[in-house]
C-alpha positions in Angstrom: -23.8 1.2 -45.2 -23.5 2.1 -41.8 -24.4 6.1 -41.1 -21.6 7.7 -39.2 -24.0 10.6 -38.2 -23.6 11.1 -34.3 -26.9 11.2 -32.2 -28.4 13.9 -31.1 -28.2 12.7 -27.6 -24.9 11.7 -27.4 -23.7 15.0 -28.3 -25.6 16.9 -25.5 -23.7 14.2 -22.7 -20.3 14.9 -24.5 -21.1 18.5 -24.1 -22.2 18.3 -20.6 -19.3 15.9 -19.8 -18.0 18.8 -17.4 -20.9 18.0 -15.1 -20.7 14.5 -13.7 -16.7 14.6 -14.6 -15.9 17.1 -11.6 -18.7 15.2 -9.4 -17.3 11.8 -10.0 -13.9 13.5 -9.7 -14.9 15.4 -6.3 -16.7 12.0 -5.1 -13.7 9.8 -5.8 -11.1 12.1 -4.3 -12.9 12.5 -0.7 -12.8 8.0 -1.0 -9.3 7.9 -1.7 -7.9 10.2 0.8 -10.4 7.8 3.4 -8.5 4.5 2.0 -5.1 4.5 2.4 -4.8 3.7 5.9 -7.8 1.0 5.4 -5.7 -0.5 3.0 -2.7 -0.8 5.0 -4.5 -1.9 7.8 -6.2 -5.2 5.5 -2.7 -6.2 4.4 -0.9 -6.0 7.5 -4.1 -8.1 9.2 -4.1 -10.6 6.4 -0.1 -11.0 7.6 -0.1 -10.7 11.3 -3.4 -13.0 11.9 -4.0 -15.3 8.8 -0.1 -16.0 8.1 -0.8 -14.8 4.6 2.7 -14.5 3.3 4.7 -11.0 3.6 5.6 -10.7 -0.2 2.2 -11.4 -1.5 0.7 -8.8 0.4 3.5 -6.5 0.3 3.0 -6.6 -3.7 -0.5 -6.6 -3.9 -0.3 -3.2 -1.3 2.6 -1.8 -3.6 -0.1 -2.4 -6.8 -3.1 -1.0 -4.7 -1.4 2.0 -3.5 0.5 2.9 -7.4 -3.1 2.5 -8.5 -4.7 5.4 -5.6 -2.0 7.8 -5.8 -2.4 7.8 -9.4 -5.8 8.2 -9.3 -5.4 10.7 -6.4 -2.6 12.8 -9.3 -4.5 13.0 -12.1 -7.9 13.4 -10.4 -6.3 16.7 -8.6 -4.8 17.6 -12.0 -8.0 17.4 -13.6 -9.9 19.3 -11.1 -7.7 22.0 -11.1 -7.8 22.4 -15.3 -11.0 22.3 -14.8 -11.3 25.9 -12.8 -9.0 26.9 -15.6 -11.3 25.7 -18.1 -14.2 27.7 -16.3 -11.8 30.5 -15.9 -11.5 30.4 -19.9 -15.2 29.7 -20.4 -16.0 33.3 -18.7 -13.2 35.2 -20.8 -15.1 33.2 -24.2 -18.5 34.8 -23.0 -17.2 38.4 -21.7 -14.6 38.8 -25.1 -15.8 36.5 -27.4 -13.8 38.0 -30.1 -10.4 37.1 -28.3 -7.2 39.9 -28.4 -8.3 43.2 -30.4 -5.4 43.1 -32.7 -5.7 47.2 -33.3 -4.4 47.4 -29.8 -0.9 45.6 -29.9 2.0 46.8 -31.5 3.0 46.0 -35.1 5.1 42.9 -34.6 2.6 41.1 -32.0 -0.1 42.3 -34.3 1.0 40.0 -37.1 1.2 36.9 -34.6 -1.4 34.2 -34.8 -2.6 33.6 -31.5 -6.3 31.4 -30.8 -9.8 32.2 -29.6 -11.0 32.4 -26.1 -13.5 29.9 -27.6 -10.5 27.4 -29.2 -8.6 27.6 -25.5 -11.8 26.2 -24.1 -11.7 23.3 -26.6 -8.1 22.7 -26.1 -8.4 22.3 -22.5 -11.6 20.2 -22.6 -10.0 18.1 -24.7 -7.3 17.2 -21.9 -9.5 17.3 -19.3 -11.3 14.6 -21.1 -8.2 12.6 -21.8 -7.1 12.8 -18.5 -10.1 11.8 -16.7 -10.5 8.8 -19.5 -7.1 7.9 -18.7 -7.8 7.3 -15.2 -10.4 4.7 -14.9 -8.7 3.2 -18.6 -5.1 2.4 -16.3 -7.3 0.6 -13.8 -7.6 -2.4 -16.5 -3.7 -2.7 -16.1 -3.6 -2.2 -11.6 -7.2 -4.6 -11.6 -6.4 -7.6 -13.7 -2.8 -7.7 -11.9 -5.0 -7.7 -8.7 -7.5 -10.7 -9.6 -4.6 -12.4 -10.5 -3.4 -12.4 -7.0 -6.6 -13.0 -5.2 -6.6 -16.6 -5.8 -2.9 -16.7 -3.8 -4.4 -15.0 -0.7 -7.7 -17.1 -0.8 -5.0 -20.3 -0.9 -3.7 -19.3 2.5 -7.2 -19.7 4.3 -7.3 -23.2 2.7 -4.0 -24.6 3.4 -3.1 -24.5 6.7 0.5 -26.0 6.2 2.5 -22.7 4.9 5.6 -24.5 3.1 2.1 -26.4 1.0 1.4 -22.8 1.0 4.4 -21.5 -0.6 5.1 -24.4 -2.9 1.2 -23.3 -4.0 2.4 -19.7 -4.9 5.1 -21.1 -6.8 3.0 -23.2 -8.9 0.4 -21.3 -9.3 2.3 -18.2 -10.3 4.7 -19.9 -12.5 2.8 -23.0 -14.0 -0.9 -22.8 -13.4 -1.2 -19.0 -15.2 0.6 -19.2 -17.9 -0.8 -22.6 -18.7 -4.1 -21.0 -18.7 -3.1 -18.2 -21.0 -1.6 -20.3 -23.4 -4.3 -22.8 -23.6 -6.6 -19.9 -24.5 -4.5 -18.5 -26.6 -4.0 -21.6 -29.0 -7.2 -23.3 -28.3 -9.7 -19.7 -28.9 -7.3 -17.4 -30.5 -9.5 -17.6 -33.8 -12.4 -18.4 -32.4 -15.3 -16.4 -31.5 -14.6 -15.9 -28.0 -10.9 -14.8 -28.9 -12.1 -12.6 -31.0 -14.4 -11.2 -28.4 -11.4 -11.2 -25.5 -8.8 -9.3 -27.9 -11.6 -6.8 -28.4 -13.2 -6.4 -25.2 -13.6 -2.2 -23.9 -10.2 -2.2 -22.5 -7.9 -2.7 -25.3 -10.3 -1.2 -27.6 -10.1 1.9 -25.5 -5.9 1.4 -25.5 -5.8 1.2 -29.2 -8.2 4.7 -29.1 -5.1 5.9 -27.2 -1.9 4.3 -29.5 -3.5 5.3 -32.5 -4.2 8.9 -32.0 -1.6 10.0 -29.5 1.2 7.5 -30.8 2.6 4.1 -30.8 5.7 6.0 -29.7 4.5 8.5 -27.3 2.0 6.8 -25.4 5.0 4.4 -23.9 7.1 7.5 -22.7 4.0 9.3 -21.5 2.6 6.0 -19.2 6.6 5.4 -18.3 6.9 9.4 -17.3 3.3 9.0 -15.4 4.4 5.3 -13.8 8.0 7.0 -12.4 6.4 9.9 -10.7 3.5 8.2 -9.0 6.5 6.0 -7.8 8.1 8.3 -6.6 5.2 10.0 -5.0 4.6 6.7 -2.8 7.5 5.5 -2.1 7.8 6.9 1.7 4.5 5.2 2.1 5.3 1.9 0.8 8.8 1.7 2.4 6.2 2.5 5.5 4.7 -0.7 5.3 7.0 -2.8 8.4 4.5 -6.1 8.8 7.6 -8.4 8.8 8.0 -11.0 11.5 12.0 -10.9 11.3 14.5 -8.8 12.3 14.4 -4.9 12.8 17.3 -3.6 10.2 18.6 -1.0 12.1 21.7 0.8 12.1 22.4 3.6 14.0 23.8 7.1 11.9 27.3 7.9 13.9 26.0 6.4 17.0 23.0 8.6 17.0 19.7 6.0 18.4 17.0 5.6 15.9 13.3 6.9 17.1 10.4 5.4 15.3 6.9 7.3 16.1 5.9 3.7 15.6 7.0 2.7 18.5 5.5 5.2 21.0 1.7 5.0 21.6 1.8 8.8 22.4 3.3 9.8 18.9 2.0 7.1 16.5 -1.4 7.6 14.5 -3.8 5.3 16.4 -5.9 4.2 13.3 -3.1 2.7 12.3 -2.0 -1.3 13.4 1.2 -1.5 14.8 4.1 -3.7 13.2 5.9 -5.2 16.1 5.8 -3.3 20.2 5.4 -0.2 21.4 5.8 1.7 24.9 3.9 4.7 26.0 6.0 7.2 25.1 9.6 8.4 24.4 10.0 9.6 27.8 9.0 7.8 30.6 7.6 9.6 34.0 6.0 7.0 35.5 7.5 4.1 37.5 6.4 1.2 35.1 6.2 0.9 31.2 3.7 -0.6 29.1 4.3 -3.4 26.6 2.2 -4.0 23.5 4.2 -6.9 21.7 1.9 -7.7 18.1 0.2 -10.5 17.8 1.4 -12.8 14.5 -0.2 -16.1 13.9 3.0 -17.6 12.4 4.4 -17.4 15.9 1.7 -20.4 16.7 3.6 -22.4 14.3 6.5 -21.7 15.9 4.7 -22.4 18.8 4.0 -25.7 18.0 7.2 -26.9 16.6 8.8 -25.4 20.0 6.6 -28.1 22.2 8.4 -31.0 19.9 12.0 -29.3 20.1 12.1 -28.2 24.2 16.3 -29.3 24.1 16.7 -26.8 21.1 15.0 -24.1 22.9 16.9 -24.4 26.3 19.7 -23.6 24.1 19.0 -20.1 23.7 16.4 -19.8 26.7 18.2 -21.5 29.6 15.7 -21.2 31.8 12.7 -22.1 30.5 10.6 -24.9 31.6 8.2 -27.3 29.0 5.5 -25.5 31.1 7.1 -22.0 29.9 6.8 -22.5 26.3 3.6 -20.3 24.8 3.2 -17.5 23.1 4.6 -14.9 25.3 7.4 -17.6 26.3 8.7 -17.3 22.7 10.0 -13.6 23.6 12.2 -12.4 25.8 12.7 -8.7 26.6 15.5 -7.2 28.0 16.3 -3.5 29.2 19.6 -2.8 28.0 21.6 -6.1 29.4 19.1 -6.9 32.0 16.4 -9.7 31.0 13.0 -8.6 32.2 11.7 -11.4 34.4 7.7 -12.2 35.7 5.9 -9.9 33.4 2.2 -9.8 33.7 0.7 -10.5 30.4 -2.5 -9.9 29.2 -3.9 -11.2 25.7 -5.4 -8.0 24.5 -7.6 -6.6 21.2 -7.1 -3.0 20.1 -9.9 -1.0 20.5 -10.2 1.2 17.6 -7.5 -1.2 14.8 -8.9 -4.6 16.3 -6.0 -5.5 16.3 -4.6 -8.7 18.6 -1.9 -9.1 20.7 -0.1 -9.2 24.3 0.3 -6.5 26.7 2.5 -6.1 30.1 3.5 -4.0 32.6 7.5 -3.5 33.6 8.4 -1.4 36.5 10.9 0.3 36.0 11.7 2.3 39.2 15.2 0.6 39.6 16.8 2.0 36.3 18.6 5.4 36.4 17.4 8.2 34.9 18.4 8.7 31.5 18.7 6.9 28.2 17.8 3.3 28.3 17.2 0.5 25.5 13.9 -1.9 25.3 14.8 -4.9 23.7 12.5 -7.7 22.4 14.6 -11.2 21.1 12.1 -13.7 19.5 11.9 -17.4 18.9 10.8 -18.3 15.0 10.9 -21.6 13.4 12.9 -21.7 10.0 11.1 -23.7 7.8 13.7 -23.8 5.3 16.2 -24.9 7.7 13.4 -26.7 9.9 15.0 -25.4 12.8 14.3 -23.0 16.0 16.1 -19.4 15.3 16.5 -16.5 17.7 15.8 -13.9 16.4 17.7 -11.2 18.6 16.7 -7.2 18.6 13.5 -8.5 16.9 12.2 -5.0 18.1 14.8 -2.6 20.0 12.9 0.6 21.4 15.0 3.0 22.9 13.4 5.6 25.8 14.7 8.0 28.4 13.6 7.6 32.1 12.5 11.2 33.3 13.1 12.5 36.8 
């Protein structure tokens, strides 16, 4: 019979836990508050320079940033019951004995209340649970992220992007779950079923039903999933990689400002979604450009060289000559188009980030509030036709005396 007598050894780690908890804890916070922008930055390169498609990212950067912010929560959670647990821990050691009951009046006297020494053991048992829980709900945020490696690698291999999407489709909706069900009628009594149904991270979930409650641990990871939601949801809705539109209306007239758009107000680290200028206000006699670089515009590109008559139907004047990348846009300043701007392919210095800068001079306009406006030329796949795209970025901006 198997002894059920716990080693020596493992009961002086469980009750030295406290130690390498708070380091790891300490360790891992200083990571996560470094990553976020990182993160953003990968996605919104994999969809501005390798065409990978918008909603795959976007979802795999919704799943990334659930998982950090959780982490981030409970990690700050558990760091802080630990100083109460070290707060306890000293009140355990200078009154061992807990509440002198001779002291307190007759009614509290007859109340039952716990020992310094049972408070600490209460709380270590949370803070345990709590930092278990952590790494345990990265089985859930992980497997959901190898599952969508695959769909990004995809995109580097097919160059066509309808293939690509038609790939996504299949392999989402035939491939998986054919896979899944072929090991789960093929192995499900076999030994290596056996040994998938019972590898660490169910077992650990089943640690978790079982004691806390088939009932309660559903509420509890629902509460825990709506608030970390809700913690990043300005940060997700953040995320404005799309090469489409700008959905923009204007509150009772008042002009929208994005800190995006202004090189002077934006965080630098950060890549930029679509154009900026300098800055809000303007005291110089010219403004500078930066229009994003995004490499389904080359497709476009491409598909514009074989449909010139389509594209003189929304750019008059453009020549086959005219059609390249910085011929696809067309910025205007309020209802002026902005003619012979010098362009310059350029790379971010600290972002890396690719795309075309120019100089407009602006000494002609009034002082005052003006409008920059950027239309676009995209090819619709679905439609397999050239679409303009107009106020594809608008950036509004007052010229100072």
């Amino acid at each position: 019979m198997r002894s059920e007598h716990k080693p020596h050894w493992l009961t002086e780690i469980q009750n030295k836990s406290w130690e390498p908890e708070i380091l790891i804890s300490g360790i891992t916070l200083t990571f996560i508050f470094l990553l976020p922008n990182q993160i953003r930055n990968l996605f919104a390169k994999l969809i501005q320079e390798y065409d990978v498609h918008f909603l795959i990212s976007f979802v795999l950067y919704i799943i990334i940033t659930i998982m950090l912010t959780g982490v981030k929560f409970i990690l700050i959670a558990h760091l802080i019951l630990r100083g109460f647990w070290t707060g306890l821990v000293g009140i355990s050691y200078v009154y061992p004995k807990g509440i002198r009951r001779s002291r307190m009046g007759e009614t509290d006297s007859k109340k039952k209340f716990p020992k310094p020494l049972d408070l600490v053991i209460q709380v270590e048992k949370i803070c345990s649970i709590l930092f278990a829980f952590v790494f345990t709900s990265f089985s859930f945020f992980i497997s959901t992220i190898i599952l969508y490696i695959p769909i990004i690698l995809l995109r580097f291999v097919l160059v066509n992007k309808s293939v690509y999407f038609y790939g996504i489709i299949f392999y989402t909706l035939i491939l998986v779950p054919l896979i899944v069900f072929i090991i789960n009628a093929k192995y499900k009594n076999t030994v290596i079923g056996h040994n998938i149904q019972r590898n660490i991270f169910t077992n650990i979930m089943f640690i978790f039903t079982t004691n806390i409650g088939t009932r309660k641990m559903p509420i509890i990871f629902g509460v825990y999933f709506i608030l970390i939601v809700s913690l990043c949801a300005g940060q997700v809705l953040d995320f404005a990689y799309f090469n489409r539109k700008t959905d923009r209306s204007p509150a009772e007239g008042i002009p929208h400002v994005d800190y995006r758009e202004y090189e002077s107000d934006r965080i630098g680290v950060l890549r930029i979604p679509k154009a900026t200028i300098q800055s809000f206000e303007i005291h110089d006699g010219y403004l500078t450009l930066f229009v994003a670089y995004y490499k389904e515009d080359i497709h476009t590109l491409k598909r514009a060289a074989e449909h010139a008559e389509e594209i003189r139907e929304f750019y008059p004047y453009l020549t086959t000559t005219d059609i390249d990348m910085v011929g696809l846009i067309r910025v205007r300043i309020d209802s002026t188009r902005i003619t012979d701007i010098p362009w310059y392919k350029v790379r971010k210095a600290k972002t890396g980030q690719l795309g075309f800068k120019g100089t407009i001079p602006i000494d002609s306009l009034s002082e005052g509030y003006h409008e920059l406006t950027i239309d676009k030329l995209l090819w619709r796949r679905n439609k397999n036709r050239i679409r303009l795209i107009e106020s594809w970025s608008n950036i509004p901006f007052v010229k100072a005396g």
